[in-house]
N, C-alpha and C positions, 0 to 999 in steps of 0.2 A: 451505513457500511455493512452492515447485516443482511439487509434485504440484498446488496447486490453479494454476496456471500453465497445467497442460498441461488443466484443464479449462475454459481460460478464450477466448474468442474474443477475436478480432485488436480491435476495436474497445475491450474491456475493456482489455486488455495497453496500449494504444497511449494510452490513456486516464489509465491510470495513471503510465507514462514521462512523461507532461507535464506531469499535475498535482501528481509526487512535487515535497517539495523538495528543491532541486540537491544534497546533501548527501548526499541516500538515491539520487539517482539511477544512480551506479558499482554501488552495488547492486542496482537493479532491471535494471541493464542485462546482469549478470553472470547472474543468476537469468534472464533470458530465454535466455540463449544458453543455459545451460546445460540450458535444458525441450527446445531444441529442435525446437518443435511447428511445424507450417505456420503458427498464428497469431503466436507470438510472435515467428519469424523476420521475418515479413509485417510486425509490427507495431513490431519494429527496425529494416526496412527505409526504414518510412514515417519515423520517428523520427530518426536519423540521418544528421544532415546534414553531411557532410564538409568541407563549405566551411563550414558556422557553427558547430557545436559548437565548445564548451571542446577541448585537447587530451588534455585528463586525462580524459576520456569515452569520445572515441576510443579511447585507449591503453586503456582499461579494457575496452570491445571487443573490441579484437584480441588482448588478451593471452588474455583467458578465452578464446575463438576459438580461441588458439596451442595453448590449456593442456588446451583439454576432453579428455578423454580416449579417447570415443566419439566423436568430429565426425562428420554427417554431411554428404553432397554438398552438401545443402539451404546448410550453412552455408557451405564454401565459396565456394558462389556467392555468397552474400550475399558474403562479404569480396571475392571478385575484381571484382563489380558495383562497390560503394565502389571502389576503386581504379582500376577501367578507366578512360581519359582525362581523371583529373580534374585539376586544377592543389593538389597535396597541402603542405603543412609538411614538409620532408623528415623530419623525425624517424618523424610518422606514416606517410608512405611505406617509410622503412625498414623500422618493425613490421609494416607491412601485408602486405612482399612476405617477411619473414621467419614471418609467421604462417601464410601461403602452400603456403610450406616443410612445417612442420609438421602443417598441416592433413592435404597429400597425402600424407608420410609416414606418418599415422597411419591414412587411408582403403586404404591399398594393405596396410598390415601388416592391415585387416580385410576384403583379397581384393576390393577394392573397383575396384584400378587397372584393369582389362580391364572394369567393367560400366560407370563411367561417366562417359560425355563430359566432364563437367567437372575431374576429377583428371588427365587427358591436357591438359585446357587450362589446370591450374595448373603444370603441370610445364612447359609450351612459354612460360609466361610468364615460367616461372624464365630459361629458358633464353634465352629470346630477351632479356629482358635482361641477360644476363650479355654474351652475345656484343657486344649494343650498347654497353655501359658503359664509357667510356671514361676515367673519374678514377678513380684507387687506390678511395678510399670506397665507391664505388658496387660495385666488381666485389667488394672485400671480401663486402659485405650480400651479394649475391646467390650468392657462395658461400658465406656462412652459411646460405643458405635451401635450398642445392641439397641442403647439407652435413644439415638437418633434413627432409630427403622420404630418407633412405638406403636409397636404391635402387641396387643393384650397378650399371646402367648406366649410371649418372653418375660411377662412378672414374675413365675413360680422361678424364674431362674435368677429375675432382679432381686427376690425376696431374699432366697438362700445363702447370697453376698450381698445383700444389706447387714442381715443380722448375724452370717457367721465368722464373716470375713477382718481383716482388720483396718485399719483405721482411714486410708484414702482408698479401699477397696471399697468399705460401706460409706462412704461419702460420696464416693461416684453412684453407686446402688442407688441408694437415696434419692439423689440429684436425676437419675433418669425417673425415677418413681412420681417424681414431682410434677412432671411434664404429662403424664398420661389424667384427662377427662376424667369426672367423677363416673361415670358409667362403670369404669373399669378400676376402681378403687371400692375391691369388695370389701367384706368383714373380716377375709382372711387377710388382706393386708394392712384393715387396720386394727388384727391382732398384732403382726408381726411393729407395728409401727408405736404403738404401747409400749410391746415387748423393751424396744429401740429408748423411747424416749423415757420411761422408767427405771430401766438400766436390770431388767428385770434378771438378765442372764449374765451380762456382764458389764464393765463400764463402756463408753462410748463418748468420742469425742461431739464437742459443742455445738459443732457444725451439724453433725449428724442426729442428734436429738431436736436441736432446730427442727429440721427439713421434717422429721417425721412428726413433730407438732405441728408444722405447718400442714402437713399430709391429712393428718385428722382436723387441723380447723378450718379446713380451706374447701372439704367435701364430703357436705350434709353432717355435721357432726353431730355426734348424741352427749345430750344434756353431762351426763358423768362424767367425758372423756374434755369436755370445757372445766367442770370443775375440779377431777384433778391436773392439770395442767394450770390453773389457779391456783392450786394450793400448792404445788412444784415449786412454785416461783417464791417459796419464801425460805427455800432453801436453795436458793441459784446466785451467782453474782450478779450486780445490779444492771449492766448490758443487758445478758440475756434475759433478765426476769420484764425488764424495761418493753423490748423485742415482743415477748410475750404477752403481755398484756396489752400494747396495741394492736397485734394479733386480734383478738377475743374484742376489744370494743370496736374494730374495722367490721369485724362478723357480726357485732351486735348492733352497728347502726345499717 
């Protein structure tokens, strides 16, 4: 269905999107993002209306969008036009600015981030709404999205909301920190993740000291940073100390 997709003009595709019925249409919406041709983008574009669709259309959208595994620039625009200034349901706002995320992350792992314009303008959009996001909720999504473009120069900003933020702010921190390759889990992040799992500034939820004990035993750890996280555990309840120590003998076999 796909291949005849990509031989299909915008007129045909667009054609088809309106007179499928509703039932089949998550599917033909799915199968056009995924041709990712000029026409069927074009033909999504026209289609796709943000103020009126169902939500479960949208969402069917962005997710395939989130999920494709080739995305190209083409589609990101398509998702950040949808979203520029429109007045959204926040849930599809949410998936929008997180599909966002994932979009750019996956055009830059295919050397894309320095050719073009618009993966610089998905990322400035991350950012600039993080900066601006002023309720828990909001800054969470938006470093979940920062957390799915895992790009090394977005740490010093994952670090600053791990450790200063509060409770599912540095849990999302964390949880994007987890995902990026030891190459780029320097010594200042596993200062910052000591910091974290010591409670050395201030207390922190369970979850969150997890993640950054895993962060330290999971990439190239040094001999101290195993042994106190051994000696942690005898002051932690028995889950987590449990969690822990198979931690440490996983690394040690």
């Amino acid at each position: 269905f796909i291949q005849m997709l990509r031989g299909a003009k915008k007129r045909d595709i667009l054609h088809l999107l309106r007179r499928a019925p509703e039932e089949m249409r998550p599917f033909l919406v799915e199968a056009a993002v995924a041709t990712q041709s000029v026409a069927s983008l074009a033909a999504l574009s026209d289609f796709l209306d943000f103020s009126k669709e169902p939500k479960f259309l949208l969402e069917q959208f962005l997710y395939s969008a989130a999920f494709s595994p080739r995305p190209s620039g083409e589609l990101l625009h398509l998702v950040l036009d949808k979203l520029d200034g429109k007045q959204l349901a926040p849930e599809i706002w949410e998936t929008g600015i997180v599909a966002v995320g994932s979009l750019v992350g996956k055009l830059c792992q295919q050397k894309l981030c320095g050719l073009q314009q618009v993966v610089q303008h998905g990322l400035e959009t991350i950012l600039r709404g993080l900066q601006g996001a002023k309720q828990e909720p909001k800054v969470v999504i938006h470093l979940l999205a920062l957390g799915n473009t895992m790009l090394p120069e977005t740490i010093p900003i994952l670090l600053g909301h791990a450790e200063d933020g509060p409770m599912a702010v540095t849990a999302a921190a964390t949880s994007a920190l987890q995902r990026f390759p030891a190459p780029h889990i320097s010594s200042k992040v596993k200062r910052v993740m000591r910091r974290i799992f010591h409670q050395k500034r201030k207390s922190y939820d369970k979850t969150c000291r997890l993640a950054a004990a895993e962060i330290l035993l999971e990439n190239h750890p040094w001999p101290m940073d195993v042994i106190n996280i051994l000696l942690a555990t005898s002051e932690m309840e028995t889950e987590m100390a449990t969690f822990l120590l198979l931690k440490v003998q996983n690394y040690l076999h």
